[in-house]
TORVOKE-565319 format. One record per residue: x, y, z of N, C-alpha, C in turn; residue in one letter. Coordinates in nm, 3 decimals, decimal comma. Each point is the difference from the previous one (the first is absolute). Layout:
N
(pt (X; Y; Z); (X; Y; Z); (X; Y; Z); A)
...
This chain:
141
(pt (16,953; 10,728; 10,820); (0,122; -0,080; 0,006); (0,015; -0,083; -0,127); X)
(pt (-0,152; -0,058; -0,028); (0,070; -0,099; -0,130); (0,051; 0,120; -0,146); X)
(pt (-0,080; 0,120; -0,022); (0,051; 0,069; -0,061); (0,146; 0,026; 0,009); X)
(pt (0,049; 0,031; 0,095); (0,166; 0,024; 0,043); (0,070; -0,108; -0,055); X)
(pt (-0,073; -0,112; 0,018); (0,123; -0,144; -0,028); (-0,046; -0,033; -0,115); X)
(pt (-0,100; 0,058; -0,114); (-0,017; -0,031; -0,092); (0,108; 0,141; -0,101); X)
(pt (0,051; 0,060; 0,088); (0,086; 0,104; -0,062); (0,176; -0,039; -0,034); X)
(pt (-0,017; -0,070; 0,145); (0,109; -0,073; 0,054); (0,034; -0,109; -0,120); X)
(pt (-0,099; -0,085; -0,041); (0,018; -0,097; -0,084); (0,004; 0,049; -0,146); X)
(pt (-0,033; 0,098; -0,046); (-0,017; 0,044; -0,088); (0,127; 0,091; -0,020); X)
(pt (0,085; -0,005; 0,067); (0,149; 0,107; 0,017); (-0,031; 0,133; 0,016); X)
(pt (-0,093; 0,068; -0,009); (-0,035; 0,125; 0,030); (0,074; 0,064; 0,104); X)
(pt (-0,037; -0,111; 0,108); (0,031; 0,055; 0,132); (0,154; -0,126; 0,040); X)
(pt (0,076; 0,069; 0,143); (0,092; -0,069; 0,019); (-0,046; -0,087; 0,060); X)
(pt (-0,093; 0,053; 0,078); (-0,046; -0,093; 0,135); (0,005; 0,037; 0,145); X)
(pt (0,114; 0,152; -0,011); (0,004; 0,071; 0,109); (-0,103; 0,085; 0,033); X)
(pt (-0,014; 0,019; 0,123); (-0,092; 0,097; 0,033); (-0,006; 0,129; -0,091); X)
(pt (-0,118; 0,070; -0,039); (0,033; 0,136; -0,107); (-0,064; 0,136; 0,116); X)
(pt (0,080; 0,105; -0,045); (-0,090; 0,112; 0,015); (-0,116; -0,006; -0,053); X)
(pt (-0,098; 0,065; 0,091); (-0,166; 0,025; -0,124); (0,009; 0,143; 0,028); X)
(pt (-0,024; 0,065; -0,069); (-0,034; 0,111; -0,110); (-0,117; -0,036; -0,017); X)
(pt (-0,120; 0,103; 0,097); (-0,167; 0,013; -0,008); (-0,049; 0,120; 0,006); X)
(pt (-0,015; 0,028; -0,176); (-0,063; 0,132; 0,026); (-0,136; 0,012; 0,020); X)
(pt (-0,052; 0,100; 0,041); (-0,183; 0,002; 0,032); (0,000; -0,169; 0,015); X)
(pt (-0,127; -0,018; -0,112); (-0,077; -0,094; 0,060); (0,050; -0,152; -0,041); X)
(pt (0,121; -0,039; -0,045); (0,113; -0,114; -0,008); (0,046; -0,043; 0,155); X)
(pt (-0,021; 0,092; 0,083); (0,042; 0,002; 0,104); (-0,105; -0,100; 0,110); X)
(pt (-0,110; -0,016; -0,078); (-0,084; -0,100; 0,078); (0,073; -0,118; -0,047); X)
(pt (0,046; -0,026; -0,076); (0,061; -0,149; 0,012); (0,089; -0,083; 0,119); X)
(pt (0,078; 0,127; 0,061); (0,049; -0,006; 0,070); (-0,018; 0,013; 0,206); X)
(pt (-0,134; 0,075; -0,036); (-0,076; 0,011; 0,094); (-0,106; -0,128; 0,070); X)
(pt (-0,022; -0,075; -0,156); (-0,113; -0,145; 0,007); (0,148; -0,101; 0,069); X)
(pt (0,085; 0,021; -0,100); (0,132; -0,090; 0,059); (0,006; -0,036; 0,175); X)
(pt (0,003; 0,166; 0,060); (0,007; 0,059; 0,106); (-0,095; -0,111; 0,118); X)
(pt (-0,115; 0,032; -0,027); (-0,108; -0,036; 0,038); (-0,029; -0,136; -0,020); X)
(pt (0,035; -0,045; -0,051); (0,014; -0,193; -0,013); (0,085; -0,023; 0,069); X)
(pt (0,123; 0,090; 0,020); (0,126; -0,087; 0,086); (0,023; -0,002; 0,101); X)
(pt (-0,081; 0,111; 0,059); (-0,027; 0,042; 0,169); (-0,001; -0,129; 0,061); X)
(pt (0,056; -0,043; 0,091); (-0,040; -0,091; 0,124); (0,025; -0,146; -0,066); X)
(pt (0,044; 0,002; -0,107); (0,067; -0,124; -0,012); (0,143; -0,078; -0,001); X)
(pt (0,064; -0,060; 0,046); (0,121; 0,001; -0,030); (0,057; -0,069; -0,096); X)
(pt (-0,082; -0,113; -0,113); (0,022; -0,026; -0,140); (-0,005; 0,132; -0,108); X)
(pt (-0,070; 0,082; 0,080); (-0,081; 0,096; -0,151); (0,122; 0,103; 0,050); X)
(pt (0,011; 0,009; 0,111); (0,137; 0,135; 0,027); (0,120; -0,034; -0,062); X)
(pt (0,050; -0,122; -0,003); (0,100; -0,083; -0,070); (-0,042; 0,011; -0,126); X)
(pt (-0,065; 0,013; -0,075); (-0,026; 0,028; -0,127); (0,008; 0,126; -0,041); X)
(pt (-0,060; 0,080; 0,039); (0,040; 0,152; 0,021); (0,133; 0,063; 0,008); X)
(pt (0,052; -0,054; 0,077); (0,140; 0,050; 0,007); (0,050; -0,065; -0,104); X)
(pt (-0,015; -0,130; -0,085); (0,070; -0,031; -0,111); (-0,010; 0,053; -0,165); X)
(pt (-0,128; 0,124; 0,050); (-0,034; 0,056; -0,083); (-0,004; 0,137; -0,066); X)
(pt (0,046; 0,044; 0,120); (0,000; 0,183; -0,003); (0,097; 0,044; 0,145); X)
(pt (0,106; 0,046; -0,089); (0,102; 0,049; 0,089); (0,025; 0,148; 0,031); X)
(pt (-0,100; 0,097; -0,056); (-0,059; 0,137; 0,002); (-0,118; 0,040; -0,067); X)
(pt (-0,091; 0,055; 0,103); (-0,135; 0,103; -0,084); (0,013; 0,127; -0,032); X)
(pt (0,008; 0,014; -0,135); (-0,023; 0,229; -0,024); (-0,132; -0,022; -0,048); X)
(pt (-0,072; 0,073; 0,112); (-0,123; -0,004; -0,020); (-0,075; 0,148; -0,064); X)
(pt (-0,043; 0,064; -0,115); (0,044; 0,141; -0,026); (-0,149; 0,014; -0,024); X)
(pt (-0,029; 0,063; 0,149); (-0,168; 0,030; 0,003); (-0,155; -0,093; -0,021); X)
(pt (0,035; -0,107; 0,026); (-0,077; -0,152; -0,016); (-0,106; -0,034; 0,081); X)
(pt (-0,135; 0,085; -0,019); (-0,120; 0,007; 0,031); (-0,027; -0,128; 0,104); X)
(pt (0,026; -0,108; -0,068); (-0,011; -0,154; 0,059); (0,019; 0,046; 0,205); X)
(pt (0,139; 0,035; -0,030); (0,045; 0,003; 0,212); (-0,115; 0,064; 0,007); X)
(pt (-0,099; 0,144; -0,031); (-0,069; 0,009; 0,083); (-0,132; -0,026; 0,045); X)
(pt (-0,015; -0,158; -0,117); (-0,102; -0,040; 0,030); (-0,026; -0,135; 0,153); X)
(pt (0,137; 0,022; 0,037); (-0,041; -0,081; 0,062); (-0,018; 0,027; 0,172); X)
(pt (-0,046; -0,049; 0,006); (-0,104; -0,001; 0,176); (0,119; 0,098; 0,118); X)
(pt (0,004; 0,064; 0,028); (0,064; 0,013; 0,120); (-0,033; -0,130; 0,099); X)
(pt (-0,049; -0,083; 0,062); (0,009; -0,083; 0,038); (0,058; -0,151; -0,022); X)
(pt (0,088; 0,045; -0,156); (0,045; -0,113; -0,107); (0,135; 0,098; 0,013); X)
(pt (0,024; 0,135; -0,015); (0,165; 0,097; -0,020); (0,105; -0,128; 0,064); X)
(pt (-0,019; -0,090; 0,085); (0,144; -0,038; 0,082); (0,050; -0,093; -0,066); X)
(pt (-0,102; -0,044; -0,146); (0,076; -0,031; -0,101); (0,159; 0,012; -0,103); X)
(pt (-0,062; 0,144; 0,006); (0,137; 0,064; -0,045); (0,138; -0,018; 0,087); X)
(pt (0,017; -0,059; 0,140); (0,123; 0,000; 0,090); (0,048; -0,103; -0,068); X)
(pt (-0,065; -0,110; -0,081); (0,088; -0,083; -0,073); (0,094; 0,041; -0,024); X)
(pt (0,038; 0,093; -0,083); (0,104; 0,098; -0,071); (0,101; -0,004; 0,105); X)
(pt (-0,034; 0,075; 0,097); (0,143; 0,019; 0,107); (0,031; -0,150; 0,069); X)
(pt (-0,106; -0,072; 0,052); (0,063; -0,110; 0,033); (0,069; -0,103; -0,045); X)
(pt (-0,020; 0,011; -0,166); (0,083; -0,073; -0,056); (0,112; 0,058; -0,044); X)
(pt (0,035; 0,136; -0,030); (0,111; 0,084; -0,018); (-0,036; 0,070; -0,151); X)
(pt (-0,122; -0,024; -0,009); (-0,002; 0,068; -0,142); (-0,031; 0,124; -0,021); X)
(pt (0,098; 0,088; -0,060); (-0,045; 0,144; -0,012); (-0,095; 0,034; -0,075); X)
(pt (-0,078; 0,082; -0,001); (-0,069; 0,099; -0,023); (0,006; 0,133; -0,063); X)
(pt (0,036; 0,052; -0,125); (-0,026; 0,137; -0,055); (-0,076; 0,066; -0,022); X)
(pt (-0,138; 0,051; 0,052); (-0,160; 0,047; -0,020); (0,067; 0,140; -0,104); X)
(pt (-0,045; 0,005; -0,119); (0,017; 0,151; -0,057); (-0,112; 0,022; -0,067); X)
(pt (-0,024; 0,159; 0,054); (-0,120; 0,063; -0,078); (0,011; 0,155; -0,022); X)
(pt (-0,061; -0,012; -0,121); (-0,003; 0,171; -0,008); (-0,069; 0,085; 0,071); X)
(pt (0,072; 0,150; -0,019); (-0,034; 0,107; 0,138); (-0,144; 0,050; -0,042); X)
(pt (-0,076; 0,007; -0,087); (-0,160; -0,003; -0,080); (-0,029; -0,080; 0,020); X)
(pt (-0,012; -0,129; 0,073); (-0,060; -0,104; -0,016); (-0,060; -0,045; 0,171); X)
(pt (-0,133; 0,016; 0,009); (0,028; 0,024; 0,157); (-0,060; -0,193; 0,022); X)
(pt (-0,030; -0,093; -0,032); (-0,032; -0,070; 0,026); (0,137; -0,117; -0,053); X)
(pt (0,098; 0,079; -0,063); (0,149; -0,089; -0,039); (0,042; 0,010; 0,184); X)
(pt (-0,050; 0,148; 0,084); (0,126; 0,035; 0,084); (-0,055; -0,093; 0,111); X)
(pt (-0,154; -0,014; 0,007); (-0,087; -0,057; 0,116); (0,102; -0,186; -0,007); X)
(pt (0,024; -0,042; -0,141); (0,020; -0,095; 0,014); (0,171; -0,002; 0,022); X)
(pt (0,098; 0,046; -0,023); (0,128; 0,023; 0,056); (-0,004; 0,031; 0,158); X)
(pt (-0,115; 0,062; 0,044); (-0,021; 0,028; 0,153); (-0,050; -0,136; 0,026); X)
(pt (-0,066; -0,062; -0,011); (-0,073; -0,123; 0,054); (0,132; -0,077; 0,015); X)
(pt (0,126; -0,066; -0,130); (0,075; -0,064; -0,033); (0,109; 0,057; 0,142); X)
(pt (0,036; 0,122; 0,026); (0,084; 0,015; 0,039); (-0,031; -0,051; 0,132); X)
(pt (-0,117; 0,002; 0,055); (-0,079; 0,022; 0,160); (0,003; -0,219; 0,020); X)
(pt (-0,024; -0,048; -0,111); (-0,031; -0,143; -0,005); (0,129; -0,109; -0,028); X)
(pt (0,064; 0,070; -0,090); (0,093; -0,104; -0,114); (0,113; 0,057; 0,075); X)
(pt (0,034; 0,119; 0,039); (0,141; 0,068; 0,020); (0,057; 0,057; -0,102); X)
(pt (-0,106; 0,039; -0,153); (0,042; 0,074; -0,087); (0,114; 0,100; -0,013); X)
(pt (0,093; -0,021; -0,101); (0,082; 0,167; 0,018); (-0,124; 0,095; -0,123); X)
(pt (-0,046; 0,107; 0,043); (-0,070; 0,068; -0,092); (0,092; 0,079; -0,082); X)
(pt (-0,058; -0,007; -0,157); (0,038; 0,115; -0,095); (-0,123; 0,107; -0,037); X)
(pt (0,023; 0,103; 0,002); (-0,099; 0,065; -0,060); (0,086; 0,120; -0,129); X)
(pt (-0,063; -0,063; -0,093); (0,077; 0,059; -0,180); (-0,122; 0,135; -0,032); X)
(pt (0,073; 0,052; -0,071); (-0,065; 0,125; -0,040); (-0,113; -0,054; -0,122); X)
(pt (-0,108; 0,047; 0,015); (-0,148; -0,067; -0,112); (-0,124; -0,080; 0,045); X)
(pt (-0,052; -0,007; -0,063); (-0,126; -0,101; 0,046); (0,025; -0,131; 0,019); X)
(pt (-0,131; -0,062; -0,059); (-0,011; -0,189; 0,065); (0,109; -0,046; -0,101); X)
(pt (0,015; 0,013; -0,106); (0,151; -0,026; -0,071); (0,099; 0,050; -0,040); X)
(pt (0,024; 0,019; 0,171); (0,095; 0,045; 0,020); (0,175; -0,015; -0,080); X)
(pt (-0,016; -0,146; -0,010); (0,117; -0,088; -0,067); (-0,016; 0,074; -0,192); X)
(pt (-0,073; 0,070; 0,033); (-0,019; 0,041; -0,181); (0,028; 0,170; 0,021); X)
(pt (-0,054; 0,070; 0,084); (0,016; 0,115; 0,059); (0,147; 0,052; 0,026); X)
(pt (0,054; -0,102; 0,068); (0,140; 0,039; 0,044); (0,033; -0,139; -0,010); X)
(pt (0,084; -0,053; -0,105); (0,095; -0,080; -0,076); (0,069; -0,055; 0,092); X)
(pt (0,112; 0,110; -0,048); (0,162; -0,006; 0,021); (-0,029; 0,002; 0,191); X)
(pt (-0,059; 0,102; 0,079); (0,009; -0,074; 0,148); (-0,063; -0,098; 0,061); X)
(pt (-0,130; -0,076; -0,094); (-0,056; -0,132; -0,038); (0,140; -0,137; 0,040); X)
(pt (0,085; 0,012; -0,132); (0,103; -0,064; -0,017); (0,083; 0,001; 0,129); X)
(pt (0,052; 0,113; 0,063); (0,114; 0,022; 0,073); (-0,037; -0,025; 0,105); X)
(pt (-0,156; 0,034; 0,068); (-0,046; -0,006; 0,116); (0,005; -0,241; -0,002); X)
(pt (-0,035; -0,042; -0,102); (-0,004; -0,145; 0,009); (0,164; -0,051; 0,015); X)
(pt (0,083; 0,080; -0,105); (0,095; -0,086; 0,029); (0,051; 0,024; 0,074); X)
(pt (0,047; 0,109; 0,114); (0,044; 0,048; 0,096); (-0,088; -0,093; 0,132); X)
(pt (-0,104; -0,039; -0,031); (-0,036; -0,101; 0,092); (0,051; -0,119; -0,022); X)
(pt (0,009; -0,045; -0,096); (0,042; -0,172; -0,054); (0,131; -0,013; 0,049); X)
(pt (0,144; 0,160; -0,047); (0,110; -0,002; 0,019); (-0,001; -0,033; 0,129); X)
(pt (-0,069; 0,072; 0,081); (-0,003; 0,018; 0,195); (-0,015; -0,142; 0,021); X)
(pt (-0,063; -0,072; -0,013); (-0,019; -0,144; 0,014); (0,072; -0,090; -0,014); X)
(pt (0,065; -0,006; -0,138); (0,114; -0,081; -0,060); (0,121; 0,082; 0,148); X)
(pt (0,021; 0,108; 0,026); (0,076; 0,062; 0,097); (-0,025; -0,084; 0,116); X)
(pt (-0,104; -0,020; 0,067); (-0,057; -0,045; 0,097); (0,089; -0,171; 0,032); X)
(pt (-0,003; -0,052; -0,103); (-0,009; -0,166; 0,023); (0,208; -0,032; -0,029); X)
């Protein structure tokens, strides 16, 4: 959080909630986030002032954590925040974690043609598959 408001102050950022964009292992940032904010209702209020969508694109981090810790991830739906899990169709531990996301978070899954970078593999449906989610959203509200 103080990073965020040190972005905030620094004009970087607006101050609105951002999409995160977590590829592989960037994606634990968002996962530690996760896991601090569980069960609080200061730290959930912070959370939501912080991230208003996860594309999470094959991010080792979700599957480190506990199945007895997964009901973490319902944050996501209970606060209304979507979810894009994308991984490539070679990549069998991108798909384990788009399966985990979808089963926990309420993920919509992508699966792009290529391996673990994928977003480098296949570009252009990289691009279209994100903004076609962002557009759906901005649609949504």
């Amino acid at each position: 959080y103080d990073a965020f408001n040190a972005l905030v102050g620094g004009h970087v950022l607006s101050g609105k909630p951002v999409t995160v964009i977590s590829p592989s292992a960037s994606g634990k940032s968002v996962v530690d986030l996760t896991l601090s904010t569980f069960g609080s209702e200061d730290r959930t209020n912070i959370f939501r002032s912080i991230i208003s969508s996860w594309i999470p694109v094959a991010s080792p981090a979700v599957l480190r954590v506990r199945e007895k810790n997964e009901h973490v991830f319902s944050i996501f739906q209970s606060m209304g925040i979507p979810v894009l899990a994308i991984n490539g169709k070679k990549d069998a531990m991108g798909k384990k974690v788009t399966d985990k996301l979808v089963h926990t978070a309420g993920a919509i899954p992508v699966e792009l043609k290529g391996g673990h970078p994928c977003y480098l593999d296949s570009p252009n449906e990289f691009v279209d598959s994100v903004l076609s989610f962002l557009y759906g959203e901005k649609d949504q509200s």
